[in-house]
Residue, then its C-alpha position, 0 to 999 in steps of 0.5 A: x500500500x502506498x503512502x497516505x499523502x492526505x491524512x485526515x485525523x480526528x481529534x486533531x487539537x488532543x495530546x496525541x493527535x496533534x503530535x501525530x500532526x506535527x509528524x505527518x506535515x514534517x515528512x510533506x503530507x497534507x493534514x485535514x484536522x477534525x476537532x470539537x474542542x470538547x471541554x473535558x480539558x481546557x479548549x484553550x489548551x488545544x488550540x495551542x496544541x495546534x499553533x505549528x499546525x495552523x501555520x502550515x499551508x498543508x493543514x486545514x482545520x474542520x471544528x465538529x463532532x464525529x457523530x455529525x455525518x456532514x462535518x466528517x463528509x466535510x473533512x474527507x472532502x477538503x483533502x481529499x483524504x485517502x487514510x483516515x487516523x481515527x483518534x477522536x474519543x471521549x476519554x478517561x476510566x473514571x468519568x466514563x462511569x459517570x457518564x456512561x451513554x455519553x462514552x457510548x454515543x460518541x466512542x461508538x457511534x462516532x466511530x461508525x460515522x467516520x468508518x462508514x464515510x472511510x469505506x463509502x471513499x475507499x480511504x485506510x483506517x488507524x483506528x486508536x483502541x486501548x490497553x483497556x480492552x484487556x480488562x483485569x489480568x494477572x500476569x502478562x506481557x498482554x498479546x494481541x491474541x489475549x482475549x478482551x471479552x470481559x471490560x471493567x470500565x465503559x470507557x473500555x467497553x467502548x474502545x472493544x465496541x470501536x475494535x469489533x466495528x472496524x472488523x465488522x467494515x472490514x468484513x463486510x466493505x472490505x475497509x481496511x483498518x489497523x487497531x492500534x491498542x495504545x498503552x499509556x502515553x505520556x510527554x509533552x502536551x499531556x492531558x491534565x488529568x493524566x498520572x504523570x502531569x497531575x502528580x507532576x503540577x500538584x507536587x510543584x504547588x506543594x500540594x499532596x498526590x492522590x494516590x488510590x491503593x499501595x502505589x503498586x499498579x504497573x502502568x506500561x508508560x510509551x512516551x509519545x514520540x515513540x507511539x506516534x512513530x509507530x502511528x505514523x508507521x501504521x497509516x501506511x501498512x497494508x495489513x487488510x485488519x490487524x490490532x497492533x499494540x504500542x507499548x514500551x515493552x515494560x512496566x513502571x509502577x505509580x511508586x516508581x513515577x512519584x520517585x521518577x518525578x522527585x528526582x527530576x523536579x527536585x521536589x518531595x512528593x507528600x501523599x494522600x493515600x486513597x481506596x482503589x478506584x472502581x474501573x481501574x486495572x492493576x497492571x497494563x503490559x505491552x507485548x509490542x512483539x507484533x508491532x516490530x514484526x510488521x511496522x518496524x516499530x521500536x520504542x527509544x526513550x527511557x521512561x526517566x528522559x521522557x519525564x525530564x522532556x515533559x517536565x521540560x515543557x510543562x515549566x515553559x507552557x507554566 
């Protein structure tokens, strides 16, 4: 399969997704962005993800939902697109079991928008899924062949839901799609809701980390860069329909981030020891066996240096 030279990506204004961006107008390609502006987060904040974006004549911005059939007819137009990064989700564990139809609406039904459009056009499809699909497990590293029938947050139910969609387009129009389970990312431009920037600005306020349960559960932390290299690697595979996932291979504990980020802000943590969370899972653990194999896919920074370059950045976007 060749090269996407028209990209269109949704949730184009997120963490991921503008860096993604960045990337694909960096090697010539032409990006039409399609975004809400949700305010989960700060809008503001995702606009000036976007600022290097919008000053590149490749770039065109789209503001609208997924589940409007018409902006996303509007986005694939523009280019015209011939692959589609579907990144645009309602995100986080705990407020999708506050807002459980909304997760839903969006996640699901959006994504049957954006996958239907994609086939009636005959673009690609990079799917973002999550390491949350696995569920609750013991043990690990987790295999794409691992079953993922048991969820324990909407939030996961819903990225499954997106997965099983895609096959569905892909069995019955032939849509190619590529899953990429995305296992917790972080770096620059992180969400604020996030472990490691929220622990990260409350430590340099001097205020106290929630931290729910011992300080034992096991994230497998891809800093951002190294995920979207193997997005971007993704977009242009020919794979028919593959769940792939992005991890770094290896496991930090929410004990071992809170001493990563003593270390590198120079600042003691004090901690508010909490219950465990319902939705949350102990461990995430990426076997990313599958994504050397086919993309070539190779995780470079060590998870210390990719706490130094966020904090880097979250000093000078204080």
């Amino acid at each position: 399969m060749s090269r996407a030279e028209c990209v269109l990506l949704t949730g184009v204004a997120g963490f991921i997704g503008s860096t993604l961006c960045e990337r694909l107008l960096s090697e010539g390609r032409r990006v039409v962005g399609l975004d809400s502006f949700d305010p989960f987060y700060a809008p503001a904040q995702k606009r000036a993800n976007l600022r290097a974006a919008l000053a590149s004549p490749r770039f065109q911005l789209v503001e609208g939902d997924v589940r409007d059939g018409s902006a996303v007819r509007k986005a694939f137009e523009l280019g015209p697109c011939d692959a589609v990064a579907h990144l645009a989700a309602l995100a986080g564990v705990r407020p999708s079991l506050e807002r459980p139809a909304e997760y839903a609406d969006v996640n699901v039904r959006g994504s049957a928008v954006v996958f239907e459009e994609a086939a009636r056009r005959g673009a690609r499809v990079l799917f973002a899924s999550s390491s949350s699909v696995y569920g609750e497990r013991q043990g690990g590293p987790f295999r794409e062949s691992d079953p993922a029938a048991e969820p324990v947050s909407p939030y996961a139910a819903t990225k499954r839901a997106g997965e099983l969609l895609a096959h569905a387009f892909h069995a019955a129009r032939g849509l190619p799609v590529v899953c990429a389970r995305i296992f917790t990312a972080f770096g620059p431009r992180q969400r604020p809701d996030l472990a490691i920037r929220h622990f990260a600005e409350r430590m340099l306020r001097g205020d106290p980390l929630p931290v729910y349960g011992d300080g034992s559960a096991q994230r497998d932390f891809t800093y951002v860069d190294d995920l979207v290299a193997g997005l971007r690697s993704a977009l242009d595979a020919d794979l028919g329909f593959a769940l792939i996932n992005f991890g770094a291979g290896r496991t930090i504990s929410v004990q071992e981030v809170i001493q990563t980020l003593e270390r590198v802000l120079c600042v003691p943590a004090k901690i508010e020891w909490l219950p465990p969370q319902p939705g949350d899972v102990r461990r995430t653990w990426a076997d990313i066996s599958s994504a050397r194999r086919l993309l070539g896919y190779e995780p470079r920074v060590p998870f210390e240096e990719g706490v130094r370059r966020f904090s880097r950045w979250l000093r000078e976007s204080a």
